[in-house]
N, C-alpha and C positions, 0 to 999 in steps of 0.2 A: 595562602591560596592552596587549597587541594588540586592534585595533580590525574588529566584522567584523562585517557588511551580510548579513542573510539578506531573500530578495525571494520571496515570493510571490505574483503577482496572477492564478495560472491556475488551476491546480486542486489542487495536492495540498497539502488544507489539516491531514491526520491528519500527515503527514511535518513539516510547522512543526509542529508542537503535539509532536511527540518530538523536535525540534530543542530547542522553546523548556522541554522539562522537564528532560532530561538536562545543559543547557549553563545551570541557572538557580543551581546553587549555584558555578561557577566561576570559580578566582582568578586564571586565567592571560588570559581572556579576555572582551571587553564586545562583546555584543552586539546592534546594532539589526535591528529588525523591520519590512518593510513589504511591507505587505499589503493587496491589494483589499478594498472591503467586502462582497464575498461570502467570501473566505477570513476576516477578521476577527470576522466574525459567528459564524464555525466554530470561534473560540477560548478557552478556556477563560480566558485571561491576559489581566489588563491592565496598563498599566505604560507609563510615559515613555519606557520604548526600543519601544515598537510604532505604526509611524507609520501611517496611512492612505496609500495610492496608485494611481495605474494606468502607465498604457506610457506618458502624455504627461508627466507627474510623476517614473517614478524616475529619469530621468538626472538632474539641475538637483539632485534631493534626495543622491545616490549624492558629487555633486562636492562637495555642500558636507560632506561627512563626513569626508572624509578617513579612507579603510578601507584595511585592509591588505588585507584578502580579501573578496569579493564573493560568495557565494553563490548560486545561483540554482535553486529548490526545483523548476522546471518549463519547461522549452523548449516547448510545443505550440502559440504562437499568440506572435503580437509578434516575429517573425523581425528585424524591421528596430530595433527598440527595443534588443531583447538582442545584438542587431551592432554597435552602437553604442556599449554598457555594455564589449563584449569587446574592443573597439577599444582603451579609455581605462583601464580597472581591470585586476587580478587577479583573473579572475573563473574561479570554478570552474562546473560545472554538475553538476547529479542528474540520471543517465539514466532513465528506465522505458522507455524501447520501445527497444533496442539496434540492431536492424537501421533502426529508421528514422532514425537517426543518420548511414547512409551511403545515404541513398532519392537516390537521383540525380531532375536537374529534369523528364527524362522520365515518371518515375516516379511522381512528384508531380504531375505533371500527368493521367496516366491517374487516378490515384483523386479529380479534384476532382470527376470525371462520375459515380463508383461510387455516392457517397449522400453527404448533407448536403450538394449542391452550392452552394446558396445565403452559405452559411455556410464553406464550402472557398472559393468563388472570393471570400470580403470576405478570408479570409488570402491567398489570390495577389495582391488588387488592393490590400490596403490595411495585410496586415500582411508581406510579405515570404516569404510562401512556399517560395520560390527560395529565398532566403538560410539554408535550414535546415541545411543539411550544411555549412554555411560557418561558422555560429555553432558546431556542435560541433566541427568540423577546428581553429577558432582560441581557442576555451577554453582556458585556461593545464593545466584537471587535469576529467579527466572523474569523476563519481561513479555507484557502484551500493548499492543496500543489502541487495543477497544478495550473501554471500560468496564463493559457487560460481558466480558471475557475472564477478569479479572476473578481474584479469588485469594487463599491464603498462599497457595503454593505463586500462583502468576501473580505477580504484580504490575499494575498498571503504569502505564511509561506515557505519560502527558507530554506530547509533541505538537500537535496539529492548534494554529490559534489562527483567529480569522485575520485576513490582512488587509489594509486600509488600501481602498483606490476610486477611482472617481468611476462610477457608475458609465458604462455604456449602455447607453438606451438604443433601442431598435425600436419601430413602431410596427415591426410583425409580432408574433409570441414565436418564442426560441426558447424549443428545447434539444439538451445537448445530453447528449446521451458518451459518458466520456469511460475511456478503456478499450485495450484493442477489440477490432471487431471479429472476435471467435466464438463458434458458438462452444465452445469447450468448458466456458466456465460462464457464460451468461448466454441465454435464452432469446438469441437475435430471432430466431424464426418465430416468434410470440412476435416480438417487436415491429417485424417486418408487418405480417399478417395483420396487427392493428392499425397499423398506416395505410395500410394496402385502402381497412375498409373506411377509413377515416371519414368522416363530410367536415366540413369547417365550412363557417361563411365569412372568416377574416384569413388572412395571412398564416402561415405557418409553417415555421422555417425548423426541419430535423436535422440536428449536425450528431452525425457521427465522428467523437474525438479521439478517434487512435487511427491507427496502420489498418486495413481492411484488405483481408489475399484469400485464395482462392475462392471456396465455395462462397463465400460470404461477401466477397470482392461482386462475384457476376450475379449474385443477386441482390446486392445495392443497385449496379449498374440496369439492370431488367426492375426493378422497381422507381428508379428513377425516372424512367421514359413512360412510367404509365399512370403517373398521377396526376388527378386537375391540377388547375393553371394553382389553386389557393393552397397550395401543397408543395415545399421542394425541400427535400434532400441534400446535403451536403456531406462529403466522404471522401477518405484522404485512402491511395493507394499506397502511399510511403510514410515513413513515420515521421508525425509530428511534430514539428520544432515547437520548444518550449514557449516563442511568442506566439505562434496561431494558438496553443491550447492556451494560454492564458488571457489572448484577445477574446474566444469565444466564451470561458468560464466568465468572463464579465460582463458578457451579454447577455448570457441566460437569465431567462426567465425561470426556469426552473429543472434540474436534471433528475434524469429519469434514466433507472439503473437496473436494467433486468436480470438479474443476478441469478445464476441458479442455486437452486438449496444445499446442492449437493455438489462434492468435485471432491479428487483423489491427488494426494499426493506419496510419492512412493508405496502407492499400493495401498495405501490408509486412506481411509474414507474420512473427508470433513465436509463440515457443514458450517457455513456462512452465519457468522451471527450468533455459535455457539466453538465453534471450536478454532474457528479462520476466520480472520479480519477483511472488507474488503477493503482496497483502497479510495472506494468511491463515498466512504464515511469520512477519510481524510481530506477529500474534494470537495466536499459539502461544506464543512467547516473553514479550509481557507479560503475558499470563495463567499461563505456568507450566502449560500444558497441551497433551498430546501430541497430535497430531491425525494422522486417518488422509488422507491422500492415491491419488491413483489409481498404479496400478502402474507406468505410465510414465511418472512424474515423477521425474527423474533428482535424488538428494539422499543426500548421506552422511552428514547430521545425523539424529544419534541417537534425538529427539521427533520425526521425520518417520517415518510408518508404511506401508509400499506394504501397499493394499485386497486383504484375501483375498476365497475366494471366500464361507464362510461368516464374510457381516459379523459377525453377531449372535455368535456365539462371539470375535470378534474384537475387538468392544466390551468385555467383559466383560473379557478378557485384558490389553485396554491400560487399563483402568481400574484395572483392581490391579497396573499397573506403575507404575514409577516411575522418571522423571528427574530427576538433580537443577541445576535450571538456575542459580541460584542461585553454581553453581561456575564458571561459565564467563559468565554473563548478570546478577550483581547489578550493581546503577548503579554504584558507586565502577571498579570492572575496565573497564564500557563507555566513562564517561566519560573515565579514563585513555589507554584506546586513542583516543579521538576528537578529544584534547588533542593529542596523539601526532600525529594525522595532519593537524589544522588546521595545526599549527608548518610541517608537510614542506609543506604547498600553499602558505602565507605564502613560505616563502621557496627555493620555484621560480620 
C-alpha cells in the first residue's frame, strides 16, 4: 500500500471531507490526515489517521511518516511552511485561484494596500508572501477539481461522485439557491429582482442555502414580506448546519446559481469556469441535481444549464428533465479514476 499525507490547515475544509469519503473504502492506498483545528471541527470523521496541526508542526510530523505523496488541499497563507514541505517531499497541490498562481512580487504587493491590510502584510512579514508563485512553480503536479479547467500543466483531481439517498419529494417546485448569500461573488440582486417580478400559478418555494448578513440579510427580509401568497422564501441569518443544507439539497427540484463572472483574489482577477472553480458544480453532482447557471459561464457539461430569459418556465422544464449522473459520477468510476491519478503523481 502506498503511503499519502493529505494537509489542511487553511481553508477548504468541504475538499478534505470529499477527499476523506471517496479514498475511505480503498485498497491501494493509506491515507494520513492533518488538519488545523478549525478545519477538524469541520469534520465529519474521526479516526487514528487524522492528526491535529499548524505551519509550525507539519514539517517534523510530514518527516516522520514517510509518504510517497504529499497532498496539499490549500496554498493561501504559510508560503514559507509549504516551501519548505516542496523543497523535501513529493508534494502535489489543489489549485482554486489559477491566475494567482503566477501574481508576480509586484503584484502581491499592490493588493497587500487593497483591503485586509493588516492581515496581507502578517503573510508578507511572517508568512512568506513572496514565495507564492515559487511554491506552485516548484510543486512536483498542480491540481484542479473542474475538469474544464484542467490542462497539461493543471491536472484534474476527480473528487465529487453522486451519493445514493432517498428522494424528498415536496409537492411545491424548490429551488435552492446554495452558498453564502454575498453579493461579492454571485449576483443576488439579479436573483432578488427576478423573484421580486415572478407570477407563478403553483407553489414555489426559494431557499437560500448559506449564512445571509448585512445588506443582503435586509433585503431578503424586505422581499420576503412582499410576495404573493404562491411565493415564499426561505433564509438562514446564521450558518447552516450540515443536516438543514443536506435536507434542502434533497428537495430540490433544481439549483439555481447566480454566479458572477468575474471575482478577485489577492488582487488577480479570475473568472468562474475558466480560471476558478465554483463550488456549486461540486453541489450539483453530490446531489444529483441539475442547476441553472448564468449565461456566460462557459461549460459543456450536460446538468449545467445557461439562465434563460423566462426563469420560471425554465424551472419547471429542468425539473422534469432528467440526468443520469450516476453513469458517469457513481463513487466506484470516481474512485477508480482518482486511484489512477494518485499512482501517475507517486511516481513523477
Amino acid at each position: 500500500m502506498k503511503k499519502i499525507a493529505y494537509i489542511e490547515i487553511d481553508t477548504h475544509a468541504e475538499v478534505a471531507q470529499d477527499f476523506i469519503e471517496i479514498m475511505q473504502d480503498s485498497r491501494e492506498f493509506e491515507v494520513d490526515y492533518y488538519f488545523s483545528q478549525k478545519i477538524r471541527n469541520q469534520i465529519k470523521e474521526s479516526g487514528e489517521n487524522i492528526f491535529l496541526s499548524d505551519s509550525s508542526m507539519i514539517f517534523d510530523q510530514l518527516k516522520a511518516g514517510k509518504y510517497d505523496l504529499v497532498i496539499v488541499g490549500t496554498v493561501h497563507r504559510y508560503f514559507n511552511t509549504f516551501h519548505a514541505i516542496i523543497e523535501n517531499f513529493n508534494t502535489t497541490i489543489i489549485v482554486h485561484n489559477i491566475n494567482f498562481t503566477n501574481a508576480t512580487k509586484f503584484a502581491l504587493l499592490k493588493s497587500i494596500f487593497k483591503e485586509d491590510v493588516i492581515y496581507r502584510l502578517k503573510l508578507w512579514w511572517k508568512e512568506g508572501l513572496f514565495y507564492s508563485s515559487k511554491v506552485y512553480k516548484k510543486a512536483k503536479n498542480l491540481l484542479v477539481l473542474d475538469q474544464e479547467l484542467s490542462s497539461e500543466k493543471y491536472k484534474f483531481l476527480p473528487l465529487f461522485y453522486s451519493k445514493t439517498f432517498n428522494r424528498i419529494s415536496d409537492e411545491n417546485l424548490v429551488v435552492v439557491i446554495p452558498g453564502g448569500v454575498s453579493q461579492k461573488r454571485r449576483d443576488y440582486q439579479h436573483t432578488f429582482e427576478m423573484i421580486q417580478n415572478l407570477k407563478s400559478s403553483g407553489k414555489i418555494i426559494f431557499v437560500f442555502l448559506g449564512k445571509a448578513k448585512d445588506n443582503e440579510l435586509k433585503k431578503l427580509q424586505k422581499l420576503s414580506s412582499s410576495l404573493s401568497q404562491n411565493i415564499e422564501i426561505k433564509y438562514f441569518a446564521e450558518r447552516v448546519s450540515q443536516n438543514d443544507f443536506e435536507s434542502w439539497m434533497q428537495k430540490a427540484d433544481v439549483l439555481w446559481c447566480p454566479i458572477q463572472q468575474e471575482t478577485e483574489f489577492f488582487g488577480q482577477k479570475e473568472i468562474y469556469g475558466m480560471t476558478k472553480m465554483t463550488g456549486n458544480l461540486g453541489d450539483s453532482i453530490k446531489y444529483s441535481k441539475m442547476a441553472i447557471f448564468p449565461a456566460n459561464y462557459s461549460s459543456k457539461l450536460g446538468f449545467i444549464i445557461p439562465e434563460k430569459e423566462n426563469i420560471m418556465e425554465q424551472f419547471q422544464s429542468v425539473k422534469n428533465a432528467a440526468f443520469d449522473f450516476q453513469k458517469d459520477y457513481n463513487k466506484k468510476t470516481v474512485q477508480e479514476w482518482l486511484e489512477k491519478l494518485l499512482h501517475q503523481l507517486i511516481s513523477t
